[in-house]
LUMKOL-624160 format. One record per residue: residue in three letters; x, y, z of N, C-alpha, C, O, CB in turn; residue number from 1; chain. Coordinates in steps of 0.02 Angstrom, whole numbers. Glycine has a CB too. Layout:
BEGIN
- res|n.u|n.v|n.w|ca.u|ca.v|ca.w|c.u|c.v|c.w|o.u|o.v|o.w|cb.u|cb.v|cb.w|n|chain
- ALA|X|Y|Z|X|Y|Z|X|Y|Z|X|Y|Z|X|Y|Z|NUM|A
...
//
This chain:
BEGIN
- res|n.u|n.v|n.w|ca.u|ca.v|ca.w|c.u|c.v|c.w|o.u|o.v|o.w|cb.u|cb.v|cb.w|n|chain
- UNK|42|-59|0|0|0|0|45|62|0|85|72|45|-48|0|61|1|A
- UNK|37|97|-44|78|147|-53|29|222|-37|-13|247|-74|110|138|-132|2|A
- UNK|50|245|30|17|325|59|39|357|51|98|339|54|6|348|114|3|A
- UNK|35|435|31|43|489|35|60|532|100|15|541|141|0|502|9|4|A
- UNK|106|552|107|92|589|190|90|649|178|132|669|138|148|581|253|5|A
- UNK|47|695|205|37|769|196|112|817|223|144|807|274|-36|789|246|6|A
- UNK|120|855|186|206|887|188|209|914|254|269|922|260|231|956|128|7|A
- UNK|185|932|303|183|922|375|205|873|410|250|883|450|134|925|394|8|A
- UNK|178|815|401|196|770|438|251|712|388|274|662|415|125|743|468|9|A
- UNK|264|729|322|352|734|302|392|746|341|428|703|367|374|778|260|10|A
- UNK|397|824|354|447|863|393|446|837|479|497|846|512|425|950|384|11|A
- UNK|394|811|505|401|780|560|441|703|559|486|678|593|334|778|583|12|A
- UNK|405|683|511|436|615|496|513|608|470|551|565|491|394|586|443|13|A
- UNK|528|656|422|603|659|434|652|652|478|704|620|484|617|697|424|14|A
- UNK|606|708|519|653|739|600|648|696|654|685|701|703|622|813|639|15|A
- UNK|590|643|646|614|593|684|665|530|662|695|493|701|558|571|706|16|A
- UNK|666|528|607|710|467|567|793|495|601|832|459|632|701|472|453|17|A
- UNK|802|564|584|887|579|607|879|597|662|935|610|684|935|633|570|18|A
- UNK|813|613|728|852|616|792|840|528|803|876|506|847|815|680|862|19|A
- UNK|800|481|774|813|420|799|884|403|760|895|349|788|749|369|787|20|A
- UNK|929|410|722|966|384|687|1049|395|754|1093|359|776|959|427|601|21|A
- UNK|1023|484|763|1068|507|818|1080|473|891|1129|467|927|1047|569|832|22|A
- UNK|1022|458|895|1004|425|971|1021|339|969|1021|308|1023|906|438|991|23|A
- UNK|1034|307|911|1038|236|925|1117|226|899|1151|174|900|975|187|882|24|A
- UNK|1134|294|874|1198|289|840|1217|243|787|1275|223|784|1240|279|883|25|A
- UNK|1167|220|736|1167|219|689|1150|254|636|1103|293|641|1156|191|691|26|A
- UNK|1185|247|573|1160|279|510|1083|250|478|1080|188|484|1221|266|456|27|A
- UNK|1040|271|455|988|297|418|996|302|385|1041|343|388|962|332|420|28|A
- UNK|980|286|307|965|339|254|896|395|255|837|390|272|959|295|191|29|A
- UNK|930|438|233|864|468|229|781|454|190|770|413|145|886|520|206|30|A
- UNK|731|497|220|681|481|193|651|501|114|646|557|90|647|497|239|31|A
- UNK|637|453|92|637|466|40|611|537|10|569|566|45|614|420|23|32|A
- UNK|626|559|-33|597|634|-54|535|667|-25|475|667|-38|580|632|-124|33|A
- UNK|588|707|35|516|756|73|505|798|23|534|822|-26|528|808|151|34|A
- UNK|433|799|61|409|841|20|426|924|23|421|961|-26|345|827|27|35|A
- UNK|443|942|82|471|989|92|529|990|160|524|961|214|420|1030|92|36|A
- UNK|586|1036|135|632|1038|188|614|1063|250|574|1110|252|681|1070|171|37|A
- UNK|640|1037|307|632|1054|382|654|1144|371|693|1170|331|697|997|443|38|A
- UNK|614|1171|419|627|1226|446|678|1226|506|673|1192|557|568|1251|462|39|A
- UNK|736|1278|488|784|1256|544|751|1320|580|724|1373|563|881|1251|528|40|A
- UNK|770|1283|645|763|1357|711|815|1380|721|868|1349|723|742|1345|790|41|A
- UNK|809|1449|728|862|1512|734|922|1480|804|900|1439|843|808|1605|765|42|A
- UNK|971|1496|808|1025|1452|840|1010|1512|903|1016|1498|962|1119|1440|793|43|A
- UNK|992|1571|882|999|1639|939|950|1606|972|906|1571|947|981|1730|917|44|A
- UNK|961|1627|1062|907|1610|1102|915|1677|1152|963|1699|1184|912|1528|1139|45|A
- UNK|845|1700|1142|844|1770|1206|867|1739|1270|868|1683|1295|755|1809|1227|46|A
- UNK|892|1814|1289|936|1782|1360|865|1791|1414|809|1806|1393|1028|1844|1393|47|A
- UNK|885|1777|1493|835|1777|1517|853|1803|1563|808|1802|1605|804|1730|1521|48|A
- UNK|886|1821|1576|930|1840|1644|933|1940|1639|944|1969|1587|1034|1792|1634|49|A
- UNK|922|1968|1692|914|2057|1679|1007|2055|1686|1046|2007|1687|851|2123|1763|50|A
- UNK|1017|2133|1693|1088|2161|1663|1123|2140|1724|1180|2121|1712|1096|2250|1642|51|A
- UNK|1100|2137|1804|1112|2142|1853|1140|2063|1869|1189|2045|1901|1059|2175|1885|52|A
- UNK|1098|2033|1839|1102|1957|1853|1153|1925|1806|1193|1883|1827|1031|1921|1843|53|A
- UNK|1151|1943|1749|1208|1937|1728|1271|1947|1711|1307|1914|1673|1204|1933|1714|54|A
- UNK|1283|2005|1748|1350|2054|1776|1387|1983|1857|1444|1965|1873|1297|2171|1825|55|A
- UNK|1316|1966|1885|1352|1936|1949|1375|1863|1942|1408|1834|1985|1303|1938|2011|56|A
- UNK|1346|1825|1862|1371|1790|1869|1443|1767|1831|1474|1714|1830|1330|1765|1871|57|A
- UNK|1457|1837|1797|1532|1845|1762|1592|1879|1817|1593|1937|1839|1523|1903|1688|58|A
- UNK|1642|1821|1833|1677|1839|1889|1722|1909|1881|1746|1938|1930|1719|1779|1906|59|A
- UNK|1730|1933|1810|1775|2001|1799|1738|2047|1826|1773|2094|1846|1792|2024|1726|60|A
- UNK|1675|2053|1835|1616|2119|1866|1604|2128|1931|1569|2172|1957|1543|2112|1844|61|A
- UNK|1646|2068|1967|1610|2067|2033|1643|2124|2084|1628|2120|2144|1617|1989|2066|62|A
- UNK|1674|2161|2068|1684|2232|2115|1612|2300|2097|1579|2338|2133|1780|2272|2084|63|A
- UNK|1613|2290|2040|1555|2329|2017|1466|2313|2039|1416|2348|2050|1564|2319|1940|64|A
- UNK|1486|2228|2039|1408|2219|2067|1408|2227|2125|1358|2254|2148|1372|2157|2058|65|A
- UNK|1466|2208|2175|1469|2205|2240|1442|2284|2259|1396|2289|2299|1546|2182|2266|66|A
- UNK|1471|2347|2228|1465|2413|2209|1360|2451|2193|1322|2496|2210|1522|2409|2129|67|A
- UNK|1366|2386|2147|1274|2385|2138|1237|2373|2233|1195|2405|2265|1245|2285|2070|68|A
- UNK|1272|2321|2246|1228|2298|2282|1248|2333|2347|1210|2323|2394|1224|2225|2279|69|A
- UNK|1310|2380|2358|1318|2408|2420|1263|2493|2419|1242|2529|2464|1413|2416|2430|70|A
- UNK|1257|2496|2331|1217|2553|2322|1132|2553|2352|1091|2588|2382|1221|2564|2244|71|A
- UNK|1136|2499|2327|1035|2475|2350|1019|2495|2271|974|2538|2265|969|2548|2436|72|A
- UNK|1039|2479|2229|1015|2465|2161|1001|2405|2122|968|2402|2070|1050|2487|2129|73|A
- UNK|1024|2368|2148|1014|2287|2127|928|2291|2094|915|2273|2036|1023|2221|2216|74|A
- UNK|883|2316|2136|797|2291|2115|786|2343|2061|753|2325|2013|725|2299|2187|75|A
- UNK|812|2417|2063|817|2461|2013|838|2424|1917|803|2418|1866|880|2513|2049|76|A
- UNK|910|2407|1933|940|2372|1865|913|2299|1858|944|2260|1823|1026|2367|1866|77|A
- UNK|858|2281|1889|828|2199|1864|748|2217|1833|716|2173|1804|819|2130|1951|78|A
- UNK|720|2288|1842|670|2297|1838|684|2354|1770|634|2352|1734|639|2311|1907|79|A
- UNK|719|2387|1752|739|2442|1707|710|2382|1648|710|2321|1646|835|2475|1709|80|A
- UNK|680|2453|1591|699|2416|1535|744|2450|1472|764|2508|1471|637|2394|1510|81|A
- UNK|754|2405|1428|794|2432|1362|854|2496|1410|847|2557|1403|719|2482|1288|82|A
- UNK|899|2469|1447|966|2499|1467|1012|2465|1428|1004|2416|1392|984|2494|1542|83|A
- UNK|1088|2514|1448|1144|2512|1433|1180|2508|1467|1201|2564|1481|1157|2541|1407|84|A
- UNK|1223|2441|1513|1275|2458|1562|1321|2459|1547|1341|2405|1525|1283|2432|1608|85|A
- UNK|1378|2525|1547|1448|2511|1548|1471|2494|1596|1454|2530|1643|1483|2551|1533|86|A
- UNK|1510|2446|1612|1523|2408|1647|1588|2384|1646|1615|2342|1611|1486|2373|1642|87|A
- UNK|1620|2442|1724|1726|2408|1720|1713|2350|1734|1663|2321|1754|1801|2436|1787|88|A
- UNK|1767|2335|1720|1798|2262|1756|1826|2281|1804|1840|2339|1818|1848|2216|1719|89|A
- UNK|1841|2218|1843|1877|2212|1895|1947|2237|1905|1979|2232|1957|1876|2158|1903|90|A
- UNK|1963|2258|1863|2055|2273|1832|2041|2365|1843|2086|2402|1864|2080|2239|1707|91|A
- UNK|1974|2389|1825|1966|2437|1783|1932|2475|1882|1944|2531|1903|1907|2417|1690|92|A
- UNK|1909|2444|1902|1885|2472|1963|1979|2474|2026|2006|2514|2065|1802|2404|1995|93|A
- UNK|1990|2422|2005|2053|2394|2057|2102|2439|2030|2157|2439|2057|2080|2305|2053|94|A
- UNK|2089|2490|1965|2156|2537|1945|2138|2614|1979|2160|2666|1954|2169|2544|1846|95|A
- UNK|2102|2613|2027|2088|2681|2035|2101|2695|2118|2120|2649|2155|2009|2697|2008|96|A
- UNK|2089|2768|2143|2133|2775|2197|2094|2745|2241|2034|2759|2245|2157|2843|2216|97|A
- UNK|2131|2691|2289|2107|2656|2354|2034|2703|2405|1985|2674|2426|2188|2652|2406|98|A
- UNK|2048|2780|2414|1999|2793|2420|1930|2827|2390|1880|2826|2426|2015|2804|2448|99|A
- UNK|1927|2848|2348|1903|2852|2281|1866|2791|2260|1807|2793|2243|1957|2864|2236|100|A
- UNK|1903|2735|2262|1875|2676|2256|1823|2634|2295|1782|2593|2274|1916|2648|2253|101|A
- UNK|1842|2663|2376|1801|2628|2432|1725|2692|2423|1670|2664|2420|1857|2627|2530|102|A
- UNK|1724|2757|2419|1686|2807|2412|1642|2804|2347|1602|2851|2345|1726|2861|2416|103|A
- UNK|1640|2776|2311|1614|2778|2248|1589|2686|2243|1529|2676|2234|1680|2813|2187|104|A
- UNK|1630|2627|2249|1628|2567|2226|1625|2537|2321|1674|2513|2350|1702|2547|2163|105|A
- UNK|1583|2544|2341|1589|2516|2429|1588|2462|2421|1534|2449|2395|1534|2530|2488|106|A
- UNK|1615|2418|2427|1597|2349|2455|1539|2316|2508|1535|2343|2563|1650|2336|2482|107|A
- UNK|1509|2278|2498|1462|2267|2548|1483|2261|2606|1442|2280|2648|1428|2220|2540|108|A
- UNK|1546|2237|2630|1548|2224|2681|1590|2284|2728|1611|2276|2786|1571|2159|2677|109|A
- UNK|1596|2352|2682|1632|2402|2722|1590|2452|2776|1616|2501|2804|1667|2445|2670|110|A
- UNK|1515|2429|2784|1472|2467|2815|1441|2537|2808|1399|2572|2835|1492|2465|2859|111|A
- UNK|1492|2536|2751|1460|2629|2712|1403|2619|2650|1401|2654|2600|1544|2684|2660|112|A
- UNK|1361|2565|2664|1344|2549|2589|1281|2606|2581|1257|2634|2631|1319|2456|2573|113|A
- UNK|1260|2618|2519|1196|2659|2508|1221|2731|2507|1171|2767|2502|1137|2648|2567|114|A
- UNK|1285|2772|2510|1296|2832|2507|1264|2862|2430|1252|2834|2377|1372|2840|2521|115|A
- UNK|1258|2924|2451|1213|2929|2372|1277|2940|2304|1260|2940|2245|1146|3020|2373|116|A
- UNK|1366|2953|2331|1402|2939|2293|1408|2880|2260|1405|2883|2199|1440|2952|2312|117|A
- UNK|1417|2816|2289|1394|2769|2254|1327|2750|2218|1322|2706|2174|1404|2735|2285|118|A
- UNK|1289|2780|2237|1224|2787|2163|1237|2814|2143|1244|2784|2090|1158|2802|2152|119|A
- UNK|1255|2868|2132|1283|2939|2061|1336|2876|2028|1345|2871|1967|1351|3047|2102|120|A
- UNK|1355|2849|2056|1446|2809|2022|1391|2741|1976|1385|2730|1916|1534|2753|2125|121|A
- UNK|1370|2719|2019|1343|2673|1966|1293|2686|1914|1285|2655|1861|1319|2625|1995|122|A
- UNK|1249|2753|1943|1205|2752|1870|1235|2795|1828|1215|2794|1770|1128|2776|1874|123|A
- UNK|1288|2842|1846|1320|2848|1784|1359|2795|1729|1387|2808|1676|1359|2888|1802|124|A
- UNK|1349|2741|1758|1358|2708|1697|1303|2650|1671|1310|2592|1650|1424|2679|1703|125|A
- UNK|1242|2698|1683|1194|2659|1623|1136|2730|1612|1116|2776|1648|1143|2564|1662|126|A
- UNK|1128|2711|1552|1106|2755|1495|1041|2722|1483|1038|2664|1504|1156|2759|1428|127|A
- UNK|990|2745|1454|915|2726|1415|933|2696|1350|973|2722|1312|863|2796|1397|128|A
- UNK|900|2639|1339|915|2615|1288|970|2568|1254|1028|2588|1248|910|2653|1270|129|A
- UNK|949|2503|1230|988|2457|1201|1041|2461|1155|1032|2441|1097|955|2426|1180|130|A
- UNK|1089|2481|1170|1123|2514|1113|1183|2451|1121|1211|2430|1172|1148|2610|1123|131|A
- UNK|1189|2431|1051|1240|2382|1035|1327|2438|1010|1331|2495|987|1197|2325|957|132|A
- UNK|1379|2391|1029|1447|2442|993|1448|2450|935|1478|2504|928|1516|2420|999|133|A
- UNK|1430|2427|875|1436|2471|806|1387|2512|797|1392|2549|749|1439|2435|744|134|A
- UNK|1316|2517|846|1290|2584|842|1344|2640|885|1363|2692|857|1211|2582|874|135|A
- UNK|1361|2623|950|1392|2647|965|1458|2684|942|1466|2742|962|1387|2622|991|136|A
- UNK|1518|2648|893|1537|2680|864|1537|2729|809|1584|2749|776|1552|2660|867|137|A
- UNK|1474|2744|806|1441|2810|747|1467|2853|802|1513|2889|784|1337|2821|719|138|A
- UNK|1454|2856|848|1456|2942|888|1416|2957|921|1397|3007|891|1452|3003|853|139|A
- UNK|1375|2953|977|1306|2961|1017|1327|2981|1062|1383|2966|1083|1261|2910|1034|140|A
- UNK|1277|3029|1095|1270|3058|1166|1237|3057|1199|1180|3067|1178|1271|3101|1177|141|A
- UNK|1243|3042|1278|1187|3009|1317|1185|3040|1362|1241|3063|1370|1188|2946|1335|142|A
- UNK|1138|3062|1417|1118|3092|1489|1129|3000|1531|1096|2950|1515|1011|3140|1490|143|A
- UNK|1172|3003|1572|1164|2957|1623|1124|2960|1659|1103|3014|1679|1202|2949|1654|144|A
- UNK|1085|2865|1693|1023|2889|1748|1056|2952|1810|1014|2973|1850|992|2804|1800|145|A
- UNK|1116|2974|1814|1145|3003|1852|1134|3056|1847|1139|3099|1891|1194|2994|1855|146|A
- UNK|1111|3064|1770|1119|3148|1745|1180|3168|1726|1179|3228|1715|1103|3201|1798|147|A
- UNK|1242|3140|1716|1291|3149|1684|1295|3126|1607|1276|3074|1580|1333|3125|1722|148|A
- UNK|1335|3197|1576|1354|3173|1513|1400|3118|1496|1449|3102|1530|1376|3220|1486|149|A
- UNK|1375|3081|1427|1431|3019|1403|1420|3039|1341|1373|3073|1318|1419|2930|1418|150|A
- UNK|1474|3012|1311|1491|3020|1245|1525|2960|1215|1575|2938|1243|1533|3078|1239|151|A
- UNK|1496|2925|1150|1549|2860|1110|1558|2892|1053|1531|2944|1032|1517|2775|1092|152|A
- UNK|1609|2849|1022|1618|2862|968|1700|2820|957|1735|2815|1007|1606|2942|959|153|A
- UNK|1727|2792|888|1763|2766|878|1845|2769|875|1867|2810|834|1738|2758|848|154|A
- UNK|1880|2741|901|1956|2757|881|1987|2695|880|1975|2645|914|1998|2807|931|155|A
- UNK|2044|2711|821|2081|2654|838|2074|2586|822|2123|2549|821|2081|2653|891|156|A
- UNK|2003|2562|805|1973|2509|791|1927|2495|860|1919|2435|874|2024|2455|767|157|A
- UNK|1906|2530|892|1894|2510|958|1837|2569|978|1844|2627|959|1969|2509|1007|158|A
- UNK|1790|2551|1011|1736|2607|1041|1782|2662|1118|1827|2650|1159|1647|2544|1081|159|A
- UNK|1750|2703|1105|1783|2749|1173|1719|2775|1190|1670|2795|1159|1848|2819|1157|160|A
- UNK|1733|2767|1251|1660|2804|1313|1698|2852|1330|1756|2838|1346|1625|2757|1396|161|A
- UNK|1677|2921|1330|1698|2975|1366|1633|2994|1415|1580|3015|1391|1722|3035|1315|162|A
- UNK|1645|2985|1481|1603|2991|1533|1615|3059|1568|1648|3102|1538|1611|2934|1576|163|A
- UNK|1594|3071|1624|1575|3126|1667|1685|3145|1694|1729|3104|1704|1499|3085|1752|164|A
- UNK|1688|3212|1695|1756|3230|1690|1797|3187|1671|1829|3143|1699|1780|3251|1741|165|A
- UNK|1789|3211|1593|1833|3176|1528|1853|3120|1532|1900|3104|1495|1891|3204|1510|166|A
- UNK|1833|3084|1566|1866|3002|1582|1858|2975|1539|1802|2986|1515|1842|2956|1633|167|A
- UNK|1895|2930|1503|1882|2878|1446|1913|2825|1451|1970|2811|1466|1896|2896|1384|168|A
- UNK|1866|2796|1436|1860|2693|1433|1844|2680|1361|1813|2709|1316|1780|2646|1488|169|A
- UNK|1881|2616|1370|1873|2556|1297|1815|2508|1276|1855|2468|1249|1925|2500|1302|170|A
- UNK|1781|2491|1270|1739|2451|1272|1791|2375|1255|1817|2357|1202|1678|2476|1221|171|A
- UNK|1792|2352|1307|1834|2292|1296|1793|2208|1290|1817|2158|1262|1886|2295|1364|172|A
- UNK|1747|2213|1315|1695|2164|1315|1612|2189|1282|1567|2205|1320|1692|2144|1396|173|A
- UNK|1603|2190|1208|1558|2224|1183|1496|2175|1189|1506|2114|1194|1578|2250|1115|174|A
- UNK|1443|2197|1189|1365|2156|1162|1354|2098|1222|1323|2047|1206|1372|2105|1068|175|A
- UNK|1375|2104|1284|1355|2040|1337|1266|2054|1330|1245|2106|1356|1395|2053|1442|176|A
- UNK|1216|2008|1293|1174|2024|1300|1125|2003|1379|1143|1961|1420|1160|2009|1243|177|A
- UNK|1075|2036|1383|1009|2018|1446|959|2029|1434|952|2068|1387|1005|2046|1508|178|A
- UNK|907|2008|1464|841|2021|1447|817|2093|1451|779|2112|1406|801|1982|1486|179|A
- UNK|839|2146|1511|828|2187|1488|865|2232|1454|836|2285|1446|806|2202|1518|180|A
- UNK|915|2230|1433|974|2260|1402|1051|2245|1373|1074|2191|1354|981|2294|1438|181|A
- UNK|1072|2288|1376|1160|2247|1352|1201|2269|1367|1214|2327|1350|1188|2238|1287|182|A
- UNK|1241|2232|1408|1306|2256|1456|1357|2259|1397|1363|2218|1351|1333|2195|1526|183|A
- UNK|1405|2336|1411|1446|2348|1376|1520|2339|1429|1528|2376|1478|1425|2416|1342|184|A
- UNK|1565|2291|1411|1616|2280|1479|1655|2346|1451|1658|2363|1392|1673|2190|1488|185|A
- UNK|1686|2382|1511|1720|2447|1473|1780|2446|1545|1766|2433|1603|1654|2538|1459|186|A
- UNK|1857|2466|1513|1927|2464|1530|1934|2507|1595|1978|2497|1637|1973|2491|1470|187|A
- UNK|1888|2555|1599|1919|2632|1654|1852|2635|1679|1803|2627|1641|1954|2727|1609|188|A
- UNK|1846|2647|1741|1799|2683|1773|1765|2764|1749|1793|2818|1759|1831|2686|1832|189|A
- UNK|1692|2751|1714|1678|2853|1699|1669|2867|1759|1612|2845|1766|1601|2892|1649|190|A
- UNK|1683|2889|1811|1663|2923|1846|1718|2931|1882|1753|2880|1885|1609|2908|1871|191|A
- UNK|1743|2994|1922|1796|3011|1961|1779|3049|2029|1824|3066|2067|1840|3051|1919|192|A
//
């Protein structure tokens, strides 16, 4: 008896012939002339995780989140939408002056946490809006949630953040995406 199978359930029937072929670790030939080719699914998968959550679980950020979380911003940056975090690294916070560093980046466990310098320090480095680095290297200007000016634009082969008193950073870790936004890893601390 020779059936017809409707080109739907071809494309199912295919896709089970090679994940059974995969799973018993044998070869298959294929099925005879589908009627139509499988639809592949996109390999991209939205992330799920906000900017905050996925800053803490990349170990280069963890002076900065520690910094989030001595601010009392943590529920602020999980709830934001369509942001931009620039975001030092650990190299990039650890190059600046010891106190300067404790005043601006507190650690949780130094008992100064929540000064409103450390909120000015961290929301100056996130901006409104999803902005990936080759938009970024066109040239854009942004008001920080801080209210400080930033500025990108390209050199070198490389994006430059010019933040609040002329400070400039690299974008060294571009496009970390999150659900609500996209962490930009950047070399220097903007804020002084």
């Amino acid at each position: 008896m020779n059936r017809q199978i409707p080109p739907r359930h071809a494309t199912l029937a295919a896709a089970a012939v090679v994940v059974g072929a995969a799973l018993s670790g044998c070869a298959q030939p294929p099925p005879q002339a589908p009627v139509q080719a499988p639809v592949q699914a996109s390999t991209a998968v939205a992330p799920t995780r906000n900017c905050i959550d996925t800053l803490a679980g990349r170990p280069e950020f963890s002076q900065f989140v520690s910094g989030v979380n001595a601010s009392h911003l943590v529920q602020d940056m999980r709830t934001a939408n369509n942001i931009t975090v620039f975001a030092p690294t650990n190299a990039a916070v650890n190059s600046m002056n010891l106190a300067v560093r404790n005043r601006l980046f507190p650690q949780s466990n130094t008992g100064r946490s929540g000064t409103s310098a450390s909120e000015s320090a961290i929301a100056g480095h996130v901006v409104q809006g999803r902005h990936e680095a080759a938009e970024l290297a066109r040239g854009l200007q942004f008001t920080t949630a801080a209210g400080t000016p930033l500025q990108t634009m390209a050199s070198g082969g490389t994006v430059v953040v010019q933040g609040a008193g002329n400070t400039q950073a690299r974008i060294t870790q571009p496009d970390i995406p999150c659900s609500n936004g996209v962490i930009q890893g950047i070399d220097t601390v903007l804020v002084r």
